[in-house]
LUMNU-47224 format. One record per residue (C-alpha): x, y, z; chain. Coordinates in steps of 0.05 Angstrom, whole numbers. Each point is the difference from the previous one (the first is absolute). Example, Ala and Ser with C-alpha at 12.3 -4.5 7.8 and 13.67 -1.06 7.14 Angstrom:
SITE;east;north;up;c
SITE;246;-90;156;A $
SITE;27;69;-13;A $
***
This chain:
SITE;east;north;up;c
SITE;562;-358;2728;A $
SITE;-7;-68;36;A $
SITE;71;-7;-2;A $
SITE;16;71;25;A $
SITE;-53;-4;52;A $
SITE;21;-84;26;A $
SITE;68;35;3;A $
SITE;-28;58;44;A $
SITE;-30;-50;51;A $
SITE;60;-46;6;A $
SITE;44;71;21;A $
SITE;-51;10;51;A $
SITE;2;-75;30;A $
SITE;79;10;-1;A $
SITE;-16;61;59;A $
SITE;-38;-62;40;A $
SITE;46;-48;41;A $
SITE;-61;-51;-12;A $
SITE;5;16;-72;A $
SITE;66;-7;-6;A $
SITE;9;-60;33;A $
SITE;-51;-39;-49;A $
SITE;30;29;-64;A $
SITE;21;-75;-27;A $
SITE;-78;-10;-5;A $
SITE;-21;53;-50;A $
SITE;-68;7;2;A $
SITE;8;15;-78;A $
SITE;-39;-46;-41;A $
SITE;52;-30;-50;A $
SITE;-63;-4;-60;A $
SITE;-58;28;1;A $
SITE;-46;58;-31;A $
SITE;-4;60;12;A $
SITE;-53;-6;47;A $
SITE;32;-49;45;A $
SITE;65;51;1;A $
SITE;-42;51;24;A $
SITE;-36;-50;56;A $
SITE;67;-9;29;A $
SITE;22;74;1;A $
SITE;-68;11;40;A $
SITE;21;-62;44;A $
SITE;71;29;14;A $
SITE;-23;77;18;A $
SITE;-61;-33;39;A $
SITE;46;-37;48;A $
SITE;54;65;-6;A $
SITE;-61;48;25;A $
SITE;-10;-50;59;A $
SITE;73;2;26;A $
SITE;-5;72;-3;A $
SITE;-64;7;32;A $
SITE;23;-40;60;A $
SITE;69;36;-4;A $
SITE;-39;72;-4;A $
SITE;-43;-22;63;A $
SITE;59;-20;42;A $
SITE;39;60;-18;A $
SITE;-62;48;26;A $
SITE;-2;-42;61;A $
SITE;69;6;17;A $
SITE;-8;80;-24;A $
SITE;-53;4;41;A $
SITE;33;-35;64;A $
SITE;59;37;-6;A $
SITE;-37;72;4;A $
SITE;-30;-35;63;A $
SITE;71;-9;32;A $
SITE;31;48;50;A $
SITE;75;2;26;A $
SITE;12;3;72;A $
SITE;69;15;23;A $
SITE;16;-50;62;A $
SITE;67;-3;43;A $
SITE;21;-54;45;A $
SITE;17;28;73;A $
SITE;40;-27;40;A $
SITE;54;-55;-2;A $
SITE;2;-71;-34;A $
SITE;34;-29;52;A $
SITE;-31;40;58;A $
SITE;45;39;25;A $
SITE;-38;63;-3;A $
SITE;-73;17;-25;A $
SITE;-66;-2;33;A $
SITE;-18;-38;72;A $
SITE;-28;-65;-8;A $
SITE;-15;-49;55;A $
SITE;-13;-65;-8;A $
SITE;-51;-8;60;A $
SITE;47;-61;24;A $
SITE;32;39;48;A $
SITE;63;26;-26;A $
SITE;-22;68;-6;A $
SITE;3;44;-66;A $
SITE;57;-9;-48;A $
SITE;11;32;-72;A $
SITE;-43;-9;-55;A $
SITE;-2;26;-71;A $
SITE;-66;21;-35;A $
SITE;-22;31;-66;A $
SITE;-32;69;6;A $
SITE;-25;50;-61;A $
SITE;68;49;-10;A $
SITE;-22;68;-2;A $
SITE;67;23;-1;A $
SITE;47;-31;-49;A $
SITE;7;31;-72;A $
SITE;-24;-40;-51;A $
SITE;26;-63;-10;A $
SITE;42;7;59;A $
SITE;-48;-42;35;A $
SITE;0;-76;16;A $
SITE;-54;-20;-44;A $
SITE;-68;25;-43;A $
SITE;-55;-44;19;A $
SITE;-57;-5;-45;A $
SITE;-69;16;18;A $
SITE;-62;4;-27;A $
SITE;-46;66;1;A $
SITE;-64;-8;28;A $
SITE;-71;24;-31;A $
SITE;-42;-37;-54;A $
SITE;44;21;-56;A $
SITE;52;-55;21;A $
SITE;-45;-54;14;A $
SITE;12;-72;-49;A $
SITE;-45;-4;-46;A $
SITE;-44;-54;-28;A $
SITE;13;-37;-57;A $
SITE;-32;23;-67;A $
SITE;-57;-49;-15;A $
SITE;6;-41;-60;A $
SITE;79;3;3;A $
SITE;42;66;-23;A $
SITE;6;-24;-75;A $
SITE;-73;-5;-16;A $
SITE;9;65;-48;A $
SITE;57;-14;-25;A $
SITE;-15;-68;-27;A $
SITE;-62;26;-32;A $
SITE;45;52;-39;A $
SITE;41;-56;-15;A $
SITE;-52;-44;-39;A $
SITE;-28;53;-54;A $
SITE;32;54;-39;A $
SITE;23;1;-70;A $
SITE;82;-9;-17;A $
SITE;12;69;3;A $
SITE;-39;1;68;A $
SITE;48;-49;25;A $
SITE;64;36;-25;A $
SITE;-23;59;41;A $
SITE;-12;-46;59;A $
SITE;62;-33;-9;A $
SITE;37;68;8;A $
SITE;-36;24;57;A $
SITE;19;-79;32;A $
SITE;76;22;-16;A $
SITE;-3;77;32;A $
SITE;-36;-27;60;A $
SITE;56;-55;9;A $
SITE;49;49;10;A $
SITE;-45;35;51;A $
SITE;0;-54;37;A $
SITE;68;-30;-3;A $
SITE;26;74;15;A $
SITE;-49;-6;65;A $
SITE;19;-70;8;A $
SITE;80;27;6;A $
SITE;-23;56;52;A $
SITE;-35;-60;40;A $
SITE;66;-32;3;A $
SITE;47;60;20;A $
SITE;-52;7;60;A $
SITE;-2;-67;16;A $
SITE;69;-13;-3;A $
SITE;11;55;58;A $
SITE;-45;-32;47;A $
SITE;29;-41;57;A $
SITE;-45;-42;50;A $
SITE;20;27;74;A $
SITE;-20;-60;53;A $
SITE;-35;39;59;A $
SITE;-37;-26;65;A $
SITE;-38;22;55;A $
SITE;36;5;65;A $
SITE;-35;-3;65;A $
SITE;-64;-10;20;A $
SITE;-68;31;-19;A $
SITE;-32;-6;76;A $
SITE;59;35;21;A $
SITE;25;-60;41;A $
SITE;69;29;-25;A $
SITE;38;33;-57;A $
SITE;24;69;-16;A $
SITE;2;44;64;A $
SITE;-46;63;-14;A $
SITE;-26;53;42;A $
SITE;22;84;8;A $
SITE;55;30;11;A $
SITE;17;-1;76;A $
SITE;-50;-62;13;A $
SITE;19;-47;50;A $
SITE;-43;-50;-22;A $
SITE;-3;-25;-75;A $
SITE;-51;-36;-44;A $
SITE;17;-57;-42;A $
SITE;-9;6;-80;A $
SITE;8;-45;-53;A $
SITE;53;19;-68;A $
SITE;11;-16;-62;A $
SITE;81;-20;-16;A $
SITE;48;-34;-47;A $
SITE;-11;-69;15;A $
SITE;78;-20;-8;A $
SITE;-20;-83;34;A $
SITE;24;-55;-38;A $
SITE;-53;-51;39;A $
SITE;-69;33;-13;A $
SITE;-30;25;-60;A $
SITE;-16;81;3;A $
SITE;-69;26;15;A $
SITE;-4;38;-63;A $
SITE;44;15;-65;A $
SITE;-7;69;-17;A $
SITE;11;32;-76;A $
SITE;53;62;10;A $
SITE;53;29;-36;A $
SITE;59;-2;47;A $
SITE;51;45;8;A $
SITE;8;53;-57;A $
SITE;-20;-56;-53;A $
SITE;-52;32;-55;A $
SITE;-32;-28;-63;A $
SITE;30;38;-64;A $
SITE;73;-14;34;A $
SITE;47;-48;17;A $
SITE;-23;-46;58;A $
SITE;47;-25;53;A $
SITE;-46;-50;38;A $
SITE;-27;-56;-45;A $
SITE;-80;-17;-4;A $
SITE;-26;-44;61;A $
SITE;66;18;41;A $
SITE;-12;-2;63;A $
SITE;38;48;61;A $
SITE;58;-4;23;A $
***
């Protein structure tokens, strides 16, 4: 039953990339009684039900961050090269020239938009959390340390069925992440309204100045922000044309 039951645990390691990794040092006592057999199956499942404590936690945090995210379609107006798209003045006195600038699409179909930013809901329900005290494997160890053989056998198969739970959420993880692109965006113009975006009414004659949020395309400055999106008609569960981290055009 030792036998069956060592043979058990070492299946369930294999499901580990830890475990797998330190497979030339078999935790296997080469002599030994009985007693000392069973010792190291209890050692083996106790460090097992820590990795999948900590693996459980993450993959409820990342459960519960992902019910917490929202997708906003977003368009940029206008033209890279400014040719056409919204009035923007300097304040050097130029006068207003082209601009481009990203605005919420209401109108596209879906994914006929630029991009999906990400954003977080608001209300208590999607604020972090603290951090359990004692750890997140406090249980788990404890279940680790006593039990009879058969006890561990039974453990030792709920180890293996929640391993596949959580490689099988560890795949979906990656199909999202792997659609994700970083999109470089800054603020142009200037809060007091020194200058910026013209804005006003429809037959002002004077305008206010507004700051906007664009593609920050420079090659010399870093970008005010890096914002998580899905761009262009790129979704998790399909093939993704723009690779993680890749910034706009």
């Amino acid at each position: 039953m030792i036998g069956r039951c060592a043979a058990a645990v070492a299946a369930a390691l294999a499901l580990f990339p830890a475990g797998a990794a330190a497979a030339d040092d078999s935790p296997w006592p080469e002599h030994g009684s009985q007693a000392a057999q069973i010792r190291a199956v209890r050692s083996v499942v106790g460090r097992l039900d820590r990795k999948v404590a900590l693996m459980e936690w993450s993959a409820a945090r990342y459960a519960h961050w992902s019910a917490c995210v929202r997708r906003v379609p977003v368009s940029e107006y206008g033209d890279p090269d400014r040719q056409f798209g919204y009035a923007y003045d300097e304040g050097d006195g130029t006068g207003p020239g082209f601009m481009p600038a990203l605005a919420v699409d209401r109108t596209s179909r879906a994914r006929r938009e630029d991009y999906l930013f990400l954003a977080f809901r608001r209300g208590e329900d999607c604020r972090s959390h603290a951090p359990k005290p004692g750890g997140t494997a406090d249980v788990a160890t404890a279940s680790g340390r006593r039990g009879t053989l058969r006890t561990l056998e039974r453990r030792v198969r709920w180890l293996k069925r929640s391993a596949r739970r959580l490689l099988a959420a560890s795949k979906r993880f990656d199909a999202w992440e792997s659609c994700v692109s970083q999109v470089p965006v800054t603020e142009y113009g200037d809060p007091d309204g020194g200058f910026g975006y013209r804005f006003g009414h429809a037959g002002a004659t004077s305008f206010a100045y507004r700051p906007a949020l664009a593609i920050d395309r420079s090659d010399w400055d870093d970008p005010d922000y890096l914002f998580l999106a899905f761009a262009g008609g790129d979704r998790p569960g399909r093939p993704c044309r723009n690779e993680p981290g890749e910034r706009a055009d």
